[in-house]
C-alpha positions in Angstrom: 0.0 0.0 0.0 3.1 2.2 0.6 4.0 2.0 -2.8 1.2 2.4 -4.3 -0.5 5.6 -2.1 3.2 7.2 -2.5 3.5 7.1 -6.2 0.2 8.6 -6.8 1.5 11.3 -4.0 4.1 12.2 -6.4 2.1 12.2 -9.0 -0.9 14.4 -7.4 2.2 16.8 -6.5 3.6 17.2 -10.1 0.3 17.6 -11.1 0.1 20.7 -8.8 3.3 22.3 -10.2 1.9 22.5 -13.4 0.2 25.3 -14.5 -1.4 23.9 -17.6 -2.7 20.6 -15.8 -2.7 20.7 -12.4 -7.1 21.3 -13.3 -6.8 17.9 -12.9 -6.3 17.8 -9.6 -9.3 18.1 -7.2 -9.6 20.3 -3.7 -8.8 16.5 -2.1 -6.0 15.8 -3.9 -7.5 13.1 -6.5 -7.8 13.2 -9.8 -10.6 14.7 -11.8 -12.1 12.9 -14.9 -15.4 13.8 -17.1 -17.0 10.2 -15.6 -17.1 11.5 -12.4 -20.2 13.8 -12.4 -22.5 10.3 -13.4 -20.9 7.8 -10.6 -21.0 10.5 -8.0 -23.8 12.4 -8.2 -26.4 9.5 -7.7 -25.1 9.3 -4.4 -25.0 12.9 -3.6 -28.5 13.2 -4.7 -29.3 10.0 -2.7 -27.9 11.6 0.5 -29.3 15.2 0.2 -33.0 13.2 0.1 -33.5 14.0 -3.6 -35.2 10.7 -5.1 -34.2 10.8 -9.2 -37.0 10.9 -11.1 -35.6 8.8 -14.0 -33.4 5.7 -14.6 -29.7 5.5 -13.6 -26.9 5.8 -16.2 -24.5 4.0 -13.9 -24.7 0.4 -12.6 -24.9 1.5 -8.6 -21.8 -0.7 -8.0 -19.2 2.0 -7.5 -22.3 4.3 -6.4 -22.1 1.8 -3.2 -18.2 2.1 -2.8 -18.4 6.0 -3.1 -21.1 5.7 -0.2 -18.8 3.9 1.9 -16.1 7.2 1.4 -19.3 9.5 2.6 -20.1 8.0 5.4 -16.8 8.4 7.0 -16.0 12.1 5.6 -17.6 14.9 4.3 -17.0 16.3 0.9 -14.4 17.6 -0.5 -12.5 14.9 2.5 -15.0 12.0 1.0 -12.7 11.6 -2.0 -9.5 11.4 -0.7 -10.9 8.4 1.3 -12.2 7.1 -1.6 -8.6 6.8 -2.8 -7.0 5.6 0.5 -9.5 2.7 0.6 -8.7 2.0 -3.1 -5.3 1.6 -2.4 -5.9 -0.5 0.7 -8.4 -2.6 -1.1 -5.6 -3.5 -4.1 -2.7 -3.7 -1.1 -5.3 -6.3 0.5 -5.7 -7.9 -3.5 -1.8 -8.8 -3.9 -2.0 -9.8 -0.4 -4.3 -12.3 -0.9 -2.8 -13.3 -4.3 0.3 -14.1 -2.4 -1.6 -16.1 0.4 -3.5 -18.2 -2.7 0.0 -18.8 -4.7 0.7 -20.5 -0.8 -2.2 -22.6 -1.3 -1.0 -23.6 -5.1 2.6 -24.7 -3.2 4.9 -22.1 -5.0 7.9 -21.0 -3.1 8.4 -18.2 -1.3 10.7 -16.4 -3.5 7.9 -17.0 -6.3 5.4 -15.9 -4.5 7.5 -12.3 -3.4 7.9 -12.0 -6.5 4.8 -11.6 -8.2 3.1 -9.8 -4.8 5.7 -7.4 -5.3 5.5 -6.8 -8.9 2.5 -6.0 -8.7 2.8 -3.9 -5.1 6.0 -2.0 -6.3 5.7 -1.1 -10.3 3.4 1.9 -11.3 2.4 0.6 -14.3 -0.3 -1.3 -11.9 -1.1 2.2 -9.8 -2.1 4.7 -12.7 -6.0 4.9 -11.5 -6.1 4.5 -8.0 -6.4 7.7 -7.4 -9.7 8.5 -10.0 -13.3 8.1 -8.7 -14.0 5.7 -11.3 -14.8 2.2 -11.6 -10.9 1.2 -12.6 -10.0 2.4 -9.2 -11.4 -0.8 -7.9 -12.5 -3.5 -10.6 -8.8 -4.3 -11.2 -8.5 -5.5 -7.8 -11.8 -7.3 -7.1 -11.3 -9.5 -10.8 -7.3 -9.9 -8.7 -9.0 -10.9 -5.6 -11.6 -13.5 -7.3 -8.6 -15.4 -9.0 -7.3 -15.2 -5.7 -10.4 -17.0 -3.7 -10.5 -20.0 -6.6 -7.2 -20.7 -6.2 -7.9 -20.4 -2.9 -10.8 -22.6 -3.3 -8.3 -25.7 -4.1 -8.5 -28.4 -1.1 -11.4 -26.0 0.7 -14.0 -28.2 2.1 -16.3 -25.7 3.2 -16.5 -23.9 0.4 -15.8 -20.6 2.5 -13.4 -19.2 -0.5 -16.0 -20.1 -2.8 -18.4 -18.5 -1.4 -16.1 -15.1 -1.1 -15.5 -15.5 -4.3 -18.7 -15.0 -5.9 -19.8 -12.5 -3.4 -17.2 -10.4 -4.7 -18.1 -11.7 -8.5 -21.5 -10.3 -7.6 -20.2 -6.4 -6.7 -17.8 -6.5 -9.2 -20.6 -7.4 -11.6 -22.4 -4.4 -10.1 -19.6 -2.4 -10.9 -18.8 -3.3 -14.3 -21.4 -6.0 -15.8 -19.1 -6.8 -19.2 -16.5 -8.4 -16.6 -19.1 -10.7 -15.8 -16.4 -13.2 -17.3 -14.0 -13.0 -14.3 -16.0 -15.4 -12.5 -15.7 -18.2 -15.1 -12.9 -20.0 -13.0 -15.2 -20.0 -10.3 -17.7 -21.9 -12.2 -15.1 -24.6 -13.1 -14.3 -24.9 -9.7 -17.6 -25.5 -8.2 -18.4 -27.8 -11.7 -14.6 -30.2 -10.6 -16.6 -30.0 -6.6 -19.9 -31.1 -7.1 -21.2 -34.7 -6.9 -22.0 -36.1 -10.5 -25.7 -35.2 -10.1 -25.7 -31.9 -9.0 -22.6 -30.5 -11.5 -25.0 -28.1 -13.0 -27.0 -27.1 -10.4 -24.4 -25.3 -7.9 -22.8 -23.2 -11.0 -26.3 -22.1 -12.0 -26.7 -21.4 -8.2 -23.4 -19.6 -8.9 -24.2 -17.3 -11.7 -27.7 -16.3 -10.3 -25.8 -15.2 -7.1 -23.7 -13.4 -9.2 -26.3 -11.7 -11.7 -29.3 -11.5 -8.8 -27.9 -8.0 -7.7 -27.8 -6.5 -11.4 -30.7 -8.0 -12.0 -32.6 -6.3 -9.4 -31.6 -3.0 -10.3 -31.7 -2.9 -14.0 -35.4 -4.2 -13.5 -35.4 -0.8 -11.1 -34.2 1.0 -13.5 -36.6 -0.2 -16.4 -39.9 1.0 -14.1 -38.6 4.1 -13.9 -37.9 4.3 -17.7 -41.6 2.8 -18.0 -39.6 0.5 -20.3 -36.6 -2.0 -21.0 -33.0 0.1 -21.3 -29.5 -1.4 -21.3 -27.7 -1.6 -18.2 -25.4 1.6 -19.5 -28.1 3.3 -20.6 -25.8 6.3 -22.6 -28.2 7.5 -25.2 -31.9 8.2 -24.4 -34.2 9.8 -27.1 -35.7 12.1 -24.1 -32.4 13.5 -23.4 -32.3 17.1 -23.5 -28.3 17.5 -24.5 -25.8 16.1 -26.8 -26.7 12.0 -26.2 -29.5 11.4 -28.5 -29.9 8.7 -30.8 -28.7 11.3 -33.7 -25.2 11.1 -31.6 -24.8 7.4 -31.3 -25.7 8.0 -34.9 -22.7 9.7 -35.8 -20.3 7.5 -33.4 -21.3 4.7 -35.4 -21.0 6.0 -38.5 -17.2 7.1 -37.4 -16.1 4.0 -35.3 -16.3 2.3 -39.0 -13.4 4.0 -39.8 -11.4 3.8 -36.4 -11.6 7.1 -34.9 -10.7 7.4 -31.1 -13.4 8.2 -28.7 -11.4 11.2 -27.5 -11.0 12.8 -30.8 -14.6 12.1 -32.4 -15.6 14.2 -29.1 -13.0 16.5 -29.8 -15.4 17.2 -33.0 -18.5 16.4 -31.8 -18.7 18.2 -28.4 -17.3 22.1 -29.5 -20.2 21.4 -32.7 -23.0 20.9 -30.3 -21.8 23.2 -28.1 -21.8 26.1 -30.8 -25.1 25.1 -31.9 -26.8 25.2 -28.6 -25.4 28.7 -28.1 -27.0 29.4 -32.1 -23.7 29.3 -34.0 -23.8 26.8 -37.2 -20.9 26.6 -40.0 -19.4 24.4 -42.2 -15.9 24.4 -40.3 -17.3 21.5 -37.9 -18.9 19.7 -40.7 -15.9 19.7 -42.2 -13.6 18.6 -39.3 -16.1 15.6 -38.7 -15.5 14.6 -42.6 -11.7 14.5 -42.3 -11.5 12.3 -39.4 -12.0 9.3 -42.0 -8.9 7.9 -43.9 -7.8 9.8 -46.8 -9.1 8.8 -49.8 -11.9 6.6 -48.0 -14.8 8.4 -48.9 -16.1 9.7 -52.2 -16.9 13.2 -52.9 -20.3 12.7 -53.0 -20.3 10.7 -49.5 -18.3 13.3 -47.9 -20.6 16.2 -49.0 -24.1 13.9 -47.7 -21.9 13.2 -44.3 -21.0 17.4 -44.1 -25.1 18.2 -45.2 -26.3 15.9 -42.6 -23.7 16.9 -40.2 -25.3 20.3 -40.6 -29.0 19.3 -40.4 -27.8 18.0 -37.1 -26.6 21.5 -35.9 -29.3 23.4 -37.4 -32.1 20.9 -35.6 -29.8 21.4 -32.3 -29.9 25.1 -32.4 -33.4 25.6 -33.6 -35.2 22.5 -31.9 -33.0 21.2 -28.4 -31.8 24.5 -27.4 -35.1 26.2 -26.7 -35.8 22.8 -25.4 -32.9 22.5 -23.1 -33.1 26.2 -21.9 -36.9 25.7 -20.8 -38.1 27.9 -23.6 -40.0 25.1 -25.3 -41.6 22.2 -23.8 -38.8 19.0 -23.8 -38.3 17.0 -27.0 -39.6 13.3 -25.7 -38.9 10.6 -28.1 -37.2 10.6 -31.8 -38.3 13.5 -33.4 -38.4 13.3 -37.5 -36.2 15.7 -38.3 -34.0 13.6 -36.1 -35.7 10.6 -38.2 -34.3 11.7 -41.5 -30.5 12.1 -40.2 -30.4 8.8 -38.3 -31.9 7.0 -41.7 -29.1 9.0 -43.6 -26.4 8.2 -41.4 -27.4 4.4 -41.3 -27.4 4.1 -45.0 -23.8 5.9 -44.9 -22.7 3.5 -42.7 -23.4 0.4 -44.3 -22.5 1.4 -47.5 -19.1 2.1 -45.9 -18.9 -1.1 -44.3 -19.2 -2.8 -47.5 -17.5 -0.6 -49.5 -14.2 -0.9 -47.0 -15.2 -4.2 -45.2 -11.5 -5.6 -44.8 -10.4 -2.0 -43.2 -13.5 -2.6 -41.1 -13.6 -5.6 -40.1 -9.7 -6.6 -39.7 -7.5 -3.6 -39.8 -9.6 -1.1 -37.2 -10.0 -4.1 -35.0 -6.2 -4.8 -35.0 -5.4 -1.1 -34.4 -7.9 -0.6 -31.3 -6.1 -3.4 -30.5 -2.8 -2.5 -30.4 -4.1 0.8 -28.7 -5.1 -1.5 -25.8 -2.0 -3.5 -25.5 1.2 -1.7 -27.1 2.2 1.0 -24.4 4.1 0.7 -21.1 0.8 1.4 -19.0 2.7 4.3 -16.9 -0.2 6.5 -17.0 0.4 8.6 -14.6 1.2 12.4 -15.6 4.9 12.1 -13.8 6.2 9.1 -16.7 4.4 10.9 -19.1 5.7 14.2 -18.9 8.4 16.1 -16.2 10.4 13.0 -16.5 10.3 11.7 -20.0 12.8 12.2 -22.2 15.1 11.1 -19.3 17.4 8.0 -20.0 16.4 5.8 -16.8 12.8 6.5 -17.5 13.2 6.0 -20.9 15.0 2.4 -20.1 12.1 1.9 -17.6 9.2 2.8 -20.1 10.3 0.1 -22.8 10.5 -2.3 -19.9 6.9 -2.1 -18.8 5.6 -1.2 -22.5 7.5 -4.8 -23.1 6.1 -6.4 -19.8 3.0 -5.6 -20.6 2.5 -6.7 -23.9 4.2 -10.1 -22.7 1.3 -10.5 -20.2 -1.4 -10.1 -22.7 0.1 -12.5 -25.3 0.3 -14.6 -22.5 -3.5 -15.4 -22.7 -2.9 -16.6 -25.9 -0.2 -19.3 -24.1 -2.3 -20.6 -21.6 -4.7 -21.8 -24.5 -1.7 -23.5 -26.6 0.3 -25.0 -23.8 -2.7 -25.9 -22.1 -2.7 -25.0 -18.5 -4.6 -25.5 -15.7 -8.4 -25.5 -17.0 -9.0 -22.3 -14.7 -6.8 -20.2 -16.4 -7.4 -21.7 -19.5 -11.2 -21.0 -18.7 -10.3 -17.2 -17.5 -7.6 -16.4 -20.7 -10.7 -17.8 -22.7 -12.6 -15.1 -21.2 -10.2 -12.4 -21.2 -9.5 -12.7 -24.6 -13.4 -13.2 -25.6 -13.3 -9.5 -24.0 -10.8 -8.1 -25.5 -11.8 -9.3 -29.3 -15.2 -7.0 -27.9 -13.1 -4.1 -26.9 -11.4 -4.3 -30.3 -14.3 -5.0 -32.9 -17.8 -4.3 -30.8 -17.3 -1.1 -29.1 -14.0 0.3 -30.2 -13.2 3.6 -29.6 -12.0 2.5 -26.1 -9.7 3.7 -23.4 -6.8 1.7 -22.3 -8.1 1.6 -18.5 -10.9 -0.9 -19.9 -8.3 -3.5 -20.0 -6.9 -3.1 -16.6 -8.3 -5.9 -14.6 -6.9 -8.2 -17.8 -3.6 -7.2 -16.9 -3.9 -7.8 -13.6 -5.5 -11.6 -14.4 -2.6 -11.9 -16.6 -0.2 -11.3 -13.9 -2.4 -13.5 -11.2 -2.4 -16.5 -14.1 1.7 -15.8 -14.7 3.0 -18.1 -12.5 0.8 -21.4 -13.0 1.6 -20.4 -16.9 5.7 -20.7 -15.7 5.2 -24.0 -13.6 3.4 -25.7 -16.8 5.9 -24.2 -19.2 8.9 -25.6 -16.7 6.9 -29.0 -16.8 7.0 -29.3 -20.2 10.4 -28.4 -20.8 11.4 -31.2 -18.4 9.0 -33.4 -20.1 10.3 -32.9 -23.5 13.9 -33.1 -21.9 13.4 -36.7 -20.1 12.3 -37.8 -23.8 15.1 -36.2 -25.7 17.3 -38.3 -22.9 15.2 -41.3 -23.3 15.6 -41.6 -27.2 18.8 -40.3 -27.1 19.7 -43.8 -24.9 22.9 -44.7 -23.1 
């Protein structure tokens, strides 16, 4: 915990001496992020007796550990407590990861080294000190590897049981890591008796799901509807996420953009609108963010019109609405009809049109996005002390460890090891190809807790690569003769 809480000390303090960033830094000394508004406020609104008068956009999982922070402490206090029980709940994580690698009989050098990679190197610190949901998922998905290896030779069950309680908040928390628990499963499948094999994993995943369950089904009477469980876009939303904007993203995601830059487009073009200022300059910008040569003329000039029909509709139609001038636009509206249907038939003539770019090269870059960097987020790598030699030298070791541990998943499938990892790289990789091709667009936290799996799976990979080197040694010997 020492290293952890002091590196993002050092960091916070950087931060501070800059001029240009330190409005990252918040009055409690955490870091600020444009997520934090929708996991915080819920809980805010909760505690100043404000019922919400319409669904949740967040899962309340990390609404719950945020809660915890306000009990204790008042704002602004609340949030640096936040961050001291995130770094206490990952110190307690590795500590349990070395109490399971115990259980699993690897030596005690082994096991101090792996609990101390991952107390002692950054790269494994960057977002303790955010109010988001990376603060803590990396740690629980850390801690439930921990608990089925722990499981091994557990009669009760009591790890087992630990286990999927903490499958069930981190499901709260993040419901696409829902596949973290997947080793869990196969333990409880290896346990049972012959007759009950599927009955205690179902038991398993409904404990695991029954929390999610009961608040999306919340959430949908108070839409007076089904919604997803990350409900972004909502066609009574009074700002920039309509369905015209999810629109747009998909229309742009076929091409690869990053999320930050189609905001870096989208946002200052709604924002001028809103305040009655419509050009062809954003129009424009949105059109260049596809490859060069990609589109026609004709497609480009359709994608700049429509671009301004959406401005235009947002100036004259959702900013009266917005401001209270006009009574709230509820539901698709069909001016809003016409760009959506426009945009769609963009889109899939694009995705034909370019289907290998779309379907394999994008991928393959978001990808490499995800994977191919040293994971030293933190503003001190990234700027006072780049450039220098030793953190140059230290860079290229993590970039290099870290895109070790994710081909590792790829390993555990081909050496086959021990079906729990193989069941949990299955997983993680099933994850990642959605990260790549689904959503795209992503941010490398969203792969944290896989790096952290990697690391908890790193040492069973060793053992079965050491047992197959003696294996294929004692044969070379044996043919070899005397």
């Amino acid at each position: 915990m020492a290293f952890s809480w002091g590196w993002n000390e050092l960091n916070i303090h950087m931060l501070r001496e800059d001029p240009v960033h330190s409005v990252r830094v918040s009055a409690a000394g955490t870091l600020v992020s444009a997520d934090d508004y929708s996991y915080l406020h819920p809980v805010e609104q909760w505690i100043a007796g404000m019922p919400s008068s319409g669904p949740v956009l967040r899962t309340p999982g990390y609404g719950i550990w945020y809660a915890l922070s306000r009990a204790l402490a008042p704002l602004p206090k609340a949030l640096k407590v936040v961050a001291l029980l995130q770094c206490a709940l990952f110190a307690a994580s590795v500590a349990l990861f070395h109490h399971a690698l115990a259980v699993q009989g690897f030596a005690g050098l082994g096991r101090w080294a792996w609990a101390l990679l991952l107390a002692v190197v950054p790269m494994f610190h960057g977002f303790l000190f955010h109010t988001l949901t990376e603060g803590i998922t990396p740690s629980l998905a850390l801690a439930i590897w921990a608990c089925t290896l722990c499981a091994h030779g557990d009669r009760g069950g009591r790890w087992t049981v630990i286990g999927a309680m903490l499958w069930a908040f981190l499901v709260l928390t993040r419901p696409v890591l829902i596949w973290v628990g997947l080793p869990l499963l196969v333990v409880t499948w290896q346990r049972a008796a012959p007759g009950r094999r599927w009955r205690l994993p179902a038991m398993l995943v409904l404990l695991a799901c029954l929390p999610t369950a009961v608040f999306w089904v919340h959430n949908a009477v108070m839409n007076q509807g089904p919604i997803s469980l990350h409900p972004v876009y909502s066609e009574d939303a009074q700002g920039l996420f309509r369905p015209t904007h999810k629109a747009f993203w998909e229309l742009a995601k076929s091409w690869g953009i990053r999320g930050h830059e189609f905001h870096q487009v989208m946002v200052p073009a709604f924002d001028d609108a809103m305040a009655g200022r419509v050009d062809t300059a954003r129009a424009e910008a949105f059109v260049r963010t596809a490859p060069a040569g990609h589109l026609t003329k004709a497609q480009a000039a359709l994608i700049g019109t429509t671009f301004m029909q959406w401005q235009r509709f947002t100036r004259l139609r959702l900013a009266p609405a917005a401001a209270g001038m006009a009574p709230p636009l509820l539901g698709v509206q069909p001016e809003e009809r016409a760009i959506i249907e426009r945009l769609d038939g963009i889109t899939a003539h694009y995705r034909r049109d370019h289907a290998f770019h779309y379907h394999v090269v994008v991928p393959f870059q978001v990808l490499w996005v995800l994977v191919g960097h040293s994971n030293l987020s933190m503003f001190v790598f990234q700027h006072p002390w780049r450039g220098n030699p030793l953190m140059e030298a230290f860079r290229w070791a993590c970039a290099i460890l870290h895109l070790a541990l994710f081909c590792s998943l790829l390993v555990h499938l081909g050496l086959r090891t021990d079906v729990r990892c193989r069941a949990l790289a299955f997983g993680a990789l099933l994850y990642l190809g959605y990260l790549a091709y689904v959503q795209r667009g992503v941010e490398e936290r969203y792969t944290l807790p896989v790096l952290f799996l990697a690391v908890g799976m790193a040492p069973m990979l060793m053992r079965t690569a050491r047992s197959h080197w003696h294996a294929f040694r004692s044969r070379e010997q044996a043919l070899s003769g005397p």
